[in-house]
BAFI-3210 file (N, C-alpha, C; in Angstrom, 3 decimals, decimal comma, padded with zeros to 6 digits):
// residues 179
n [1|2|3|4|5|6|7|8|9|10|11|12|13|14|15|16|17|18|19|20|21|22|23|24|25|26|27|28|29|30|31|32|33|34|35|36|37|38|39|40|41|42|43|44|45|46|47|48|49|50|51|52|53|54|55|56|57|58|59|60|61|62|63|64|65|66|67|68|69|70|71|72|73|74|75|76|77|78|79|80|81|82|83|84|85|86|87|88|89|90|91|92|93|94|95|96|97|98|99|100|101|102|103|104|105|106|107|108|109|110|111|112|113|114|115|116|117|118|119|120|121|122|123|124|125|126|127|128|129|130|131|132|133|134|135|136|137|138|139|140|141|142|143|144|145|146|147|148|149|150|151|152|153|154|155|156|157|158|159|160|161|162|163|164|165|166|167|168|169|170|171|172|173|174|175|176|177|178|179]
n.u [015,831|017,753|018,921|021,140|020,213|021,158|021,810|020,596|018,340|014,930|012,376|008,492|006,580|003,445|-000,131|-003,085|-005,608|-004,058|-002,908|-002,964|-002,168|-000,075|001,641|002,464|003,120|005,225|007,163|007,316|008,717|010,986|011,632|012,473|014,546|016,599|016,675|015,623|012,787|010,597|008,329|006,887|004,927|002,401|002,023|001,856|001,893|-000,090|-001,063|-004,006|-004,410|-006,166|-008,432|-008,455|-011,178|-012,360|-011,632|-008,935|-006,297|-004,145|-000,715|002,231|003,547|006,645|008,264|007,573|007,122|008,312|009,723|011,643|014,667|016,663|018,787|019,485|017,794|017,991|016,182|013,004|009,700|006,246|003,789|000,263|-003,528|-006,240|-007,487|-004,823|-002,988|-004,193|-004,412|-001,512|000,094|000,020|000,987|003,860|006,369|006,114|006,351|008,759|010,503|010,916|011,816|014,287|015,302|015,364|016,662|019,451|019,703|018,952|017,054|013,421|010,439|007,559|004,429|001,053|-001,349|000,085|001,826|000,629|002,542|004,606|004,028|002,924|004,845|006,790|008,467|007,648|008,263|009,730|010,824|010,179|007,138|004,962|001,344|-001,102|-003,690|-005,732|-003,902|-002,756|-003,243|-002,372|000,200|001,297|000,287|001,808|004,150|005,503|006,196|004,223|003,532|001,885|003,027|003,997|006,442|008,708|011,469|013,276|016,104|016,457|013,840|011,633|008,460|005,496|002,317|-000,161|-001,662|-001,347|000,939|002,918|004,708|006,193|007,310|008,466|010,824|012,353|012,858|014,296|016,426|017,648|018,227|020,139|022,183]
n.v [005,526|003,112|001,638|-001,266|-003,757|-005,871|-009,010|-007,575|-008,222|-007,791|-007,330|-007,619|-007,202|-008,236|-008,941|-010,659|-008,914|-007,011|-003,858|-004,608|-003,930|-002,042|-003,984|-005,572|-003,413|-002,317|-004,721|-005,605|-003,679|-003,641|-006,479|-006,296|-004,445|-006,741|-007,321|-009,418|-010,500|-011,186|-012,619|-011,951|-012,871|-013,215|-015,876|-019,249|-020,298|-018,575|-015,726|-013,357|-010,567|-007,607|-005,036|-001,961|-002,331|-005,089|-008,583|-010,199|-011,047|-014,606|-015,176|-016,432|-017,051|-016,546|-016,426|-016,645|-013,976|-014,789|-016,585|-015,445|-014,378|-011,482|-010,822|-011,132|-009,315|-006,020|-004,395|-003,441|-003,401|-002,053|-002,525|-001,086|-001,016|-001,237|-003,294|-005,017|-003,390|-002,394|-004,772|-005,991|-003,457|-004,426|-006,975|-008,630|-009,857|-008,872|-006,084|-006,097|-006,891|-004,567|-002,990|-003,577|-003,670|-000,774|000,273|-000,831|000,942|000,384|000,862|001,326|001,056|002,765|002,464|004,268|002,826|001,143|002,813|002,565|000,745|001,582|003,760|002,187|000,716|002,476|004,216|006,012|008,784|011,993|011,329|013,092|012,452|011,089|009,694|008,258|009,936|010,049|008,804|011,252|012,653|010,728|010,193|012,166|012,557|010,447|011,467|012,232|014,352|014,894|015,327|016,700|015,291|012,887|011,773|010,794|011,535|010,622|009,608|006,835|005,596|006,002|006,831|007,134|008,316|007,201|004,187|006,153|007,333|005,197|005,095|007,410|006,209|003,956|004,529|006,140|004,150|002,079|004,080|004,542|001,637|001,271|002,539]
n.w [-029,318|-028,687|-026,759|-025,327|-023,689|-022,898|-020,832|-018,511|-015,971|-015,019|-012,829|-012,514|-010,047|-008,939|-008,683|-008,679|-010,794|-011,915|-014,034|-017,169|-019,145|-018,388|-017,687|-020,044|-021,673|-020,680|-020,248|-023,276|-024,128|-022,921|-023,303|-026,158|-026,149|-024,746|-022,262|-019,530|-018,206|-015,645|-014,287|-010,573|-007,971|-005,818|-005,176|-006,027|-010,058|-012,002|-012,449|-013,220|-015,565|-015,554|-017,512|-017,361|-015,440|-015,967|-016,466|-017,781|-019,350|-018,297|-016,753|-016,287|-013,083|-012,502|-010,099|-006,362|-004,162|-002,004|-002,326|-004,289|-005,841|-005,096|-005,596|-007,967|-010,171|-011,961|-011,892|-010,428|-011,212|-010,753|-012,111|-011,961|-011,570|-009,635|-008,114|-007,762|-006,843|-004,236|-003,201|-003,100|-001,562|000,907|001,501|003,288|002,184|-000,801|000,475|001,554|-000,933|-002,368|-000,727|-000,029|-002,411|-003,136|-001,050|-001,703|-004,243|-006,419|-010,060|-009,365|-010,570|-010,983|-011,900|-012,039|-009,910|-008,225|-006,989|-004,583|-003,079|-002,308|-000,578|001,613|002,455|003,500|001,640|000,557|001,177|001,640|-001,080|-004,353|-007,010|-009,375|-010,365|-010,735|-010,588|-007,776|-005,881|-004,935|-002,339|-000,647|-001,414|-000,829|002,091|003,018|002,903|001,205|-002,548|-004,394|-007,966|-010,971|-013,556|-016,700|-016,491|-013,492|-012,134|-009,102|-007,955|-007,548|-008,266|-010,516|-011,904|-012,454|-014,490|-015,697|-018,330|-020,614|-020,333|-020,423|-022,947|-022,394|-019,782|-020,584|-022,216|-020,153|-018,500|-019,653|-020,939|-018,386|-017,232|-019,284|-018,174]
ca.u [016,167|019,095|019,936|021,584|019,951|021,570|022,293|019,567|017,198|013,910|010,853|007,466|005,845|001,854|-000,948|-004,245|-005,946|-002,979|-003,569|-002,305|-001,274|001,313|002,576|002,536|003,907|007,093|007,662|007,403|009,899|012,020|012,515|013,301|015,966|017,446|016,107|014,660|011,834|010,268|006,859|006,756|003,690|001,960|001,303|002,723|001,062|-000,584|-001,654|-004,641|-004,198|-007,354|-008,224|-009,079|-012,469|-012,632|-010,641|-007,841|-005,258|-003,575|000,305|002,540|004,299|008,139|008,759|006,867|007,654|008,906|011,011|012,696|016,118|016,407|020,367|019,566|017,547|018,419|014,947|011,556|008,554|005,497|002,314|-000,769|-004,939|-006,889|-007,351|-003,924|-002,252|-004,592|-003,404|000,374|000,681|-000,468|001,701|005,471|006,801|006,311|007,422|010,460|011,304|010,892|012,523|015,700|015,798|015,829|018,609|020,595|019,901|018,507|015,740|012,090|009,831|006,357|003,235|-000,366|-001,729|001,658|002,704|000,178|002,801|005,624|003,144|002,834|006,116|007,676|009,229|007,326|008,997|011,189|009,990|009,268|006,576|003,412|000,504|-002,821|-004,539|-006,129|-003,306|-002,115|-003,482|-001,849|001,653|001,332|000,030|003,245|005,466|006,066|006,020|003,052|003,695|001,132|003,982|004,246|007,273|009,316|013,131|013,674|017,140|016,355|012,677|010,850|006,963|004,315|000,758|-001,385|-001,358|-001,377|002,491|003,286|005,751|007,244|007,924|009,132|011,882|012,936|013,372|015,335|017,563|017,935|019,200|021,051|023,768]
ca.v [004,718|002,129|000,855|-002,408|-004,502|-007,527|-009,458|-007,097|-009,038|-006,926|-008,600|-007,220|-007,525|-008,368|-009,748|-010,785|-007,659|-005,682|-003,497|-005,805|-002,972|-001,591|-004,689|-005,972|-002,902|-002,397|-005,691|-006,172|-002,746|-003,993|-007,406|-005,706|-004,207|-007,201|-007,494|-010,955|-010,259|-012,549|-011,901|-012,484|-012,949|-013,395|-017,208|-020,354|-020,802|-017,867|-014,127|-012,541|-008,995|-006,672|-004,383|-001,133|-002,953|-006,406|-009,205|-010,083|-012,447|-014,817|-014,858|-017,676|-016,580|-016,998|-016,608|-015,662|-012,883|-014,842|-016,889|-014,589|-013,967|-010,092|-009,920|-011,308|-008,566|-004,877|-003,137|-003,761|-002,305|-001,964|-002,185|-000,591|-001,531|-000,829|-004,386|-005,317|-002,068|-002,605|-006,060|-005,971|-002,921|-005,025|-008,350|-008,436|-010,174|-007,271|-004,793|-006,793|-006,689|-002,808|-001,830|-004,286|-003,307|000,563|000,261|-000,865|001,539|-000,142|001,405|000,776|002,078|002,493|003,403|004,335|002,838|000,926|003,812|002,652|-000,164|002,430|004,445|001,033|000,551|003,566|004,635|007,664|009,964|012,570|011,457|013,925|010,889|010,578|008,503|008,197|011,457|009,948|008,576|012,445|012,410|009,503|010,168|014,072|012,161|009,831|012,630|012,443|015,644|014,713|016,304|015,968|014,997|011,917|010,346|011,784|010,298|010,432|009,145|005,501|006,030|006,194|006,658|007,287|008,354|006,270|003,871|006,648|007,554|004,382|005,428|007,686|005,483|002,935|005,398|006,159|002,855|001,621|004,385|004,602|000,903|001,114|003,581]
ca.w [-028,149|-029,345|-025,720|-025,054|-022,044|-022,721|-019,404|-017,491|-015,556|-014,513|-012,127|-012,070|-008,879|-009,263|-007,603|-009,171|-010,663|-011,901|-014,911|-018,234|-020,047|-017,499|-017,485|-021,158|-022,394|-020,448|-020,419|-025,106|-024,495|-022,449|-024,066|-027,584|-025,710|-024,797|-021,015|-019,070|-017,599|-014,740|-013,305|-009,412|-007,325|-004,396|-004,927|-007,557|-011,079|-012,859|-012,403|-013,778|-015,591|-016,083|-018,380|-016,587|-015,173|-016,595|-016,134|-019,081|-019,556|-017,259|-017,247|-015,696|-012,484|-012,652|-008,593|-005,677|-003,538|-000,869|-003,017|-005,407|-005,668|-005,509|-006,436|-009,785|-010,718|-011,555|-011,773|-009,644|-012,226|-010,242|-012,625|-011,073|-010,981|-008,258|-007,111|-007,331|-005,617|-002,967|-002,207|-003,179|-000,339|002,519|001,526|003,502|000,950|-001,329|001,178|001,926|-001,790|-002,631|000,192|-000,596|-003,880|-002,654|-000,240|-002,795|-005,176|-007,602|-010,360|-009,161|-011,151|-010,946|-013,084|-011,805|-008,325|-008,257|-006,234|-003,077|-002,208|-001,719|000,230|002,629|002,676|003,887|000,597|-000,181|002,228|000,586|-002,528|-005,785|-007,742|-009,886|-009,983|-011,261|-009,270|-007,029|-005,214|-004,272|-000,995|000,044|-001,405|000,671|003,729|003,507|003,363|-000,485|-003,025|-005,466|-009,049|-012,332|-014,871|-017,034|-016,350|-012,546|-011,495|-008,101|-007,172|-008,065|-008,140|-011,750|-011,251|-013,698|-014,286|-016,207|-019,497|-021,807|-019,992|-020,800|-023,786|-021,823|-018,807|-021,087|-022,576|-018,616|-017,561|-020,565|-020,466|-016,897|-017,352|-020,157|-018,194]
c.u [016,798|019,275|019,590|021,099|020,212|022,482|021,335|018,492|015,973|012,871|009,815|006,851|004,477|001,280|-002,094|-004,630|-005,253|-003,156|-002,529|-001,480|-000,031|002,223|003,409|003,678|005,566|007,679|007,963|008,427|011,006|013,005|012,969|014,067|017,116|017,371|015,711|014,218|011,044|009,217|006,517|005,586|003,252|001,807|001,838|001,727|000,545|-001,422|-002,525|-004,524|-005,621|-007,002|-009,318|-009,953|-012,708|-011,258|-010,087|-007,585|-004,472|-002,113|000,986|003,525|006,062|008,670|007,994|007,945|008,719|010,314|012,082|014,145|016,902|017,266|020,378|018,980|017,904|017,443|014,050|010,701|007,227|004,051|001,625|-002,071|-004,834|-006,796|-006,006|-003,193|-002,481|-004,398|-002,475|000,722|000,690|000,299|003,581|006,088|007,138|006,957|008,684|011,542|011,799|011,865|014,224|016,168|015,992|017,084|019,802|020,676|019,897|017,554|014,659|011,261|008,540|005,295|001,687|-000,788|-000,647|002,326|002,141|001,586|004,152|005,302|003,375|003,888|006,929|008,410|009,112|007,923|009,659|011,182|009,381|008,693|005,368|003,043|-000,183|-003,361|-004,965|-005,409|-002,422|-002,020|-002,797|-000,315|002,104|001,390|001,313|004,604|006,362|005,447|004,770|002,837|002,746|002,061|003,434|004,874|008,180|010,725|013,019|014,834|017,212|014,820|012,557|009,479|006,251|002,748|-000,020|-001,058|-001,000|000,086|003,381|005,034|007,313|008,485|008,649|010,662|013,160|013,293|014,403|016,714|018,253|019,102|020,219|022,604|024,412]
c.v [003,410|001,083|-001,090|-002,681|-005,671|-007,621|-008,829|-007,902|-007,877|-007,621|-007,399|-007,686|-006,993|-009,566|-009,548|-009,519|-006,229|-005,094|-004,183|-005,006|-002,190|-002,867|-005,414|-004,538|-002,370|-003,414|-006,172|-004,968|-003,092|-005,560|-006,933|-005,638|-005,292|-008,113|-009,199|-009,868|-011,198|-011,881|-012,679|-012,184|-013,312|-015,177|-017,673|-020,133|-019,625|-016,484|-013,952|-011,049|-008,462|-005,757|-003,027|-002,322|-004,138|-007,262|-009,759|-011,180|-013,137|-014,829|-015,389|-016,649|-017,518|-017,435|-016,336|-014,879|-013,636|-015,550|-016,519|-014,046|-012,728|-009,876|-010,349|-009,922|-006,564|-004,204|-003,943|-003,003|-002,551|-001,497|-001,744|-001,683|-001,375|-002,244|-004,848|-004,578|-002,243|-003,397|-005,995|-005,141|-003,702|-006,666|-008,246|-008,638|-009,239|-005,725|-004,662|-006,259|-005,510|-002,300|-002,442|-003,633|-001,768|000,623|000,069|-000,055|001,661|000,638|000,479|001,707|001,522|003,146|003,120|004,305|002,186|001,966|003,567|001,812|000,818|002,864|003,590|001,148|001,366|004,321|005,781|009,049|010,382|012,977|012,745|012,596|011,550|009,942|008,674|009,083|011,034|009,692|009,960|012,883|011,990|009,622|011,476|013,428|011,151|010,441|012,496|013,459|014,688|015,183|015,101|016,077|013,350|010,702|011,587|010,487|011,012|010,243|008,138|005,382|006,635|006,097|007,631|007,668|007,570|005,375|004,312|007,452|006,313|004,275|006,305|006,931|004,631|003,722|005,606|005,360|002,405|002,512|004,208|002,867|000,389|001,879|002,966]
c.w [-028,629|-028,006|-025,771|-023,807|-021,788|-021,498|-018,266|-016,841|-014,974|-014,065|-011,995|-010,916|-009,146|-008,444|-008,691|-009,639|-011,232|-013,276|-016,033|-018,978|-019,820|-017,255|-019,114|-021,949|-022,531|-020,976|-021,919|-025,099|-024,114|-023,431|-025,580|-027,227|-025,412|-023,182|-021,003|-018,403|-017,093|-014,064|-011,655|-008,792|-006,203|-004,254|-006,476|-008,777|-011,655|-012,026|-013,559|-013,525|-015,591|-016,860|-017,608|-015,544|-014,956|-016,550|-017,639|-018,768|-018,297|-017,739|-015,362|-014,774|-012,334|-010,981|-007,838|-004,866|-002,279|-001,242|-003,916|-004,895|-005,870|-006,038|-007,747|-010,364|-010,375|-012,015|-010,971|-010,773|-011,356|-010,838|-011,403|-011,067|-009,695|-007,503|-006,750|-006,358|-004,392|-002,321|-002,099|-001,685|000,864|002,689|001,970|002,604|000,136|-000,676|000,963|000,180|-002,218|-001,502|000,234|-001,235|-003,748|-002,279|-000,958|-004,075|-006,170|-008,424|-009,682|-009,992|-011,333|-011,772|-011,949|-010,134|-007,912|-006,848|-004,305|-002,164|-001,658|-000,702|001,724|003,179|003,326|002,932|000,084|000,036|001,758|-000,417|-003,282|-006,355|-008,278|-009,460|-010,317|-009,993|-008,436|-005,728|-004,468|-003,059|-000,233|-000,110|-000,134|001,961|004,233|003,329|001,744|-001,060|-004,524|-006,974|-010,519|-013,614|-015,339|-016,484|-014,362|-012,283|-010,437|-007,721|-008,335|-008,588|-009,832|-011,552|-012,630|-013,637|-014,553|-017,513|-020,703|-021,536|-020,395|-022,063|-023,275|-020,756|-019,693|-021,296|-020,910|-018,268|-018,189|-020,392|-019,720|-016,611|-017,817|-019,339|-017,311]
res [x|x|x|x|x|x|x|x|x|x|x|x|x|x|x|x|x|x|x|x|x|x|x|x|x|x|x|x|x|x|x|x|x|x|x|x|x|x|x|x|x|x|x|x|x|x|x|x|x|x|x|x|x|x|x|x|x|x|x|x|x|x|x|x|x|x|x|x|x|x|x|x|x|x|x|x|x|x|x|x|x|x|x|x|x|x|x|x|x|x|x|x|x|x|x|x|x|x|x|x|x|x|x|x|x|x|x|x|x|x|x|x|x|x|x|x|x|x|x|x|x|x|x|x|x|x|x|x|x|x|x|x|x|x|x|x|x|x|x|x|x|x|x|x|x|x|x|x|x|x|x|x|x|x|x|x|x|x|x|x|x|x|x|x|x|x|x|x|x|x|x|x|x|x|x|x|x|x|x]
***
């Protein structure tokens, strides 16, 4: 994996709670490549990650949701955790952005519970996606196709299972922006 991402901008969207490792690890792949990477949030000053369970590291927010400037960036990455997923879906803000950044056709790409805010959103519909199993239910019941793979493309749509996909997803996204 060689690709050039110089000039790419990519924003994680997170909320308190979000799993550290879905976010840490795209994000040390991406910048090799060449990428900015800007972490946006529900609120000014600092996000806490977790670790599965337990609470982790904090990590300085670049924009919030309401203020971010979506045409700068050309991916959305959508870490998971349970606590965060569960908030992020239910914040406009966050809607607003995912469903921007869709319309235009942008990558979004998501790993784990990550996938509830699509769900919220209206995005699932249509949809072939992963997710951490549990979320299968919920993608079916929003009119999305549910499949136990690693890494799944969609359209624009990159979606993931769990931390230990991680390598793969990374590989997907990079490409995906490199072309």
């Amino acid at each position: 994996m060689n690709a050039k991402l110089d000039g790419k901008r990519v924003a994680f969207l997170v909320t308190d709670g979000f799993e550290q490792v879905e976010l840490t690890g795209p994000r040390e792949a991406l910048e090799k490549h060449g990428a900015v990477v800007d972490i946006l949030g529900d609120k000014e000053g600092k996000v806490r990650g977790w670790n599965h369970d337990k609470p982790a590291d904090e990590f300085a927010v670049d924009a919030t949701f309401d203020n971010a400037q979506l045409d700068l960036y050309d991916a959305i990455v959508l870490p998971g955790g349970v606590q965060n997923s569960d908030t992020i879906r239910l914040i406009p803000g966050a809607q607003k952005l995912v469903k921007s950044h869709d319309a235009a056709g942008k990558p979004l790409a998501v790993i784990c519970h990550g996938a509830w805010l699509l769900v919220s959103a209206g995005l699932a519909q249509g949809k072939r996606m992963t997710s951490y199993q549990t979320l299968q239910d919920d993608i079916r019941n929003a009119g999305g196709t549910w499949v136990d793979e690693q890494v799944v493309v969609d359209g624009n749509l990159i979606t993931s299972r769990k931390p230990d996909d991680i390598p793969a997803f990374n590989e997907q996204l990079i490409n995906t922006l490199a072309r």
